[in-house]
C-alpha angles and dihedrals in degrees: 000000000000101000097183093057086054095066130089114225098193130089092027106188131182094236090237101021124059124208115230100216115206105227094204092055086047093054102044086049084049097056092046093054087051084054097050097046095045086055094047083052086045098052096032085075104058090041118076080195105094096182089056094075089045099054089044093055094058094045089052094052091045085055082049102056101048079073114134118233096035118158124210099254088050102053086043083070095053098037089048090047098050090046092056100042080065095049094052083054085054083237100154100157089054096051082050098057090038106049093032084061096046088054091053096044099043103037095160093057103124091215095051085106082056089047085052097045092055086039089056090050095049088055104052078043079074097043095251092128089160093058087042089059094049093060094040093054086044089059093049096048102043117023131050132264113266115179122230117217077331100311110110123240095225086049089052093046092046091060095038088058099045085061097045100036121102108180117075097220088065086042092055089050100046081046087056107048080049101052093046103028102047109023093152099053096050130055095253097210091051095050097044082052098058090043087063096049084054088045082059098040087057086044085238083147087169091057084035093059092045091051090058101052091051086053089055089042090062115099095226092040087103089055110038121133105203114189102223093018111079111190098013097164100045087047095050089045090050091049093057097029081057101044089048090053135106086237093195098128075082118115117194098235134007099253085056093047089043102052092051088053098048095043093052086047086057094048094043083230093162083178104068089040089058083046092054093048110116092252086206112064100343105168143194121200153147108255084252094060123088117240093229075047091123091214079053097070106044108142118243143169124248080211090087096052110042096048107096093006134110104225122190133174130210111261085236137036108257113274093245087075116114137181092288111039133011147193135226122188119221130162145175089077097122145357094235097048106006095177124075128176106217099222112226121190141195104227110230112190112121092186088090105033081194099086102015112116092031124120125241134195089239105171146325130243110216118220124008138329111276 
């Protein structure tokens, strides 16, 4: 995607200041562009050379521009125009090193947030994204907001970094100028929710916490569809419902877990296995069906299954358990689907470094393997 080529150069505004333009002083500029152009036709024609009109173009405006008397609005057309007779020769290095020495030499230019937009873009042009960042941010933290053809700069930065920038910490901070800044321009739910996912990814679980409360709080949260994040709003609702529970079903490691459960299989003590069962998302389900799967989660009681049945259980967890869940085979629960695999789970919710780590009983799969 050319992004340069995205953006619209005319009716450049500062956002809360507004720019009176003398008709008479455009005009005249006008007519001494067209003049320059229509000599550059006329010469081009005479010259085999194709990089000479150009050259002398830009000669011509820089003469131009030395001018004495100039207002703002006047240099930003020449400026604007010099700069984008580079782009259209795909010159990017030579818009960087342009418009990068008009802002330092001209710091109180009230378009210099406008040079260093189009200096950003130049630069991811030539894949340097990093360096991109840097001068979008720049323009964020240190000039003020203009509006192009109505759009903001500091909007336009702030999407530009979301979609070049790598470290979680930058990304919170661009999510939340958004979020703050330009309300009315984003979809706000969207936007809380992938703060969250970077407050995770900094490990920042408080914020993290908050974030997610503020998700549920929003009227379209329910209803949501988040490209990337299946099941956005299950997954918010488990993470607070888990975090506001007692959480004492938790065992501190699997043997331990494994050996409860087994022993209360053994004493067909139906009580203590409705006690180990996970009390936030516990589910029971065939190995086809999906765990967010709402039929998946209806509460029962193991009470049903184990009165009249001979339960057993396997000496050893099935060999397809790992470090983080495990699976241990019992059968004799029912005449229509007598096996059952017992669902352990590492818990993994460093927002309360209590019980992470711990393991949970978290669900059953009803029949065989597949």
């Amino acid at each position: 995607m050319n992004l340069v080529s995205g953006i619209n150069i005319i009716g450049l505004f500062p956002k809360k200041k507004h720019i009176k333009i003398v008709q008479k002083s455009i005009l005249v500029l006008i007519v001494l562009l067209s003049f320059l152009s229509l000599s550059c036709n006329k010469k081009s024609g005479q010259n085999n050379n194709n990089n000479e009109p150009f050259e002398e173009s830009q000669n011509q405006l820089q003469n131009l521009l030395k001018t004495s008397g100039l207002s703002s609005k006047q240099k930003y057309t020449i400026v604007n125009q010099m700069a984008n007779n580079l782009l259209q020769e795909k010159d990017y290095q030579g818009v960087i090193l342009f418009l990068t020495d008009w802002v330092e030499n001209n710091p109180d230019d009230m378009y210099n947030a406008y040079w260093l937009l189009m200096t950003a873009y130049a630069y991811i042009s030539t894949g340097a994204e990093p360096v991109a960042e840097y001068y979008f941010d720049r323009i964020l933290q240190n000039y003020q907001d203009l509006l192009v053809q109505d759009n903001s700069i500091h909007f336009m930065c702030l999407q530009n970094l979301l979609q070049i920038s790598k470290t979680p910490r930058n990304r919170i901070k661009y999510f939340n100028e958004l979020i703050n800044r330009f309300p009315e321009k984003i979809n706000t739910t969207e936007l809380i929710l992938r703060l969250t996912m970077e407050y995770e990814n900094d490990n920042q679980w408080d914020q993290a916490l908050k974030s997610y409360e503020l998700f549920l709080q929003q009227p379209d949260a329910s209803v949501i569809q988040i490209m990337g994040v299946p099941d956005a709003y299950k997954n918010a609702r488990h993470f607070i419902d888990f975090y506001h529970s007692s959480k004492d079903w938790t065992f501190q490691s699997l043997p331990e877990l494994e050996e409860a459960v087994k022993k209360a299989i053994r004493n067909y003590d139906w009580r203590t296995l409705d006690k180990y069962k996970a009390k936030v998302n516990f589910f029971s389900m065939s190995w086809k069906q999906d765990e967010m799967d709402e039929n998946s989660q209806v509460d029962f009681s193991m009470k049903s299954f184990m009165r009249g049945n001979r339960v057993r259980y396997s000496d050893e967890l099935d060999e397809s358990s790992n470090s983080e869940e495990a699976y241990l085979r019992t059968w004799g629960w029912s005449q229509y689907v007598s096996v059952w695999y017992l669902y352990f789970r590492k818990i993994n919710f460093p927002v309360d470094p209590s019980i992470h780590g711990n393991w949970e009983w978290a669900g059953i799969y009803i029949g065989n393997k597949l």
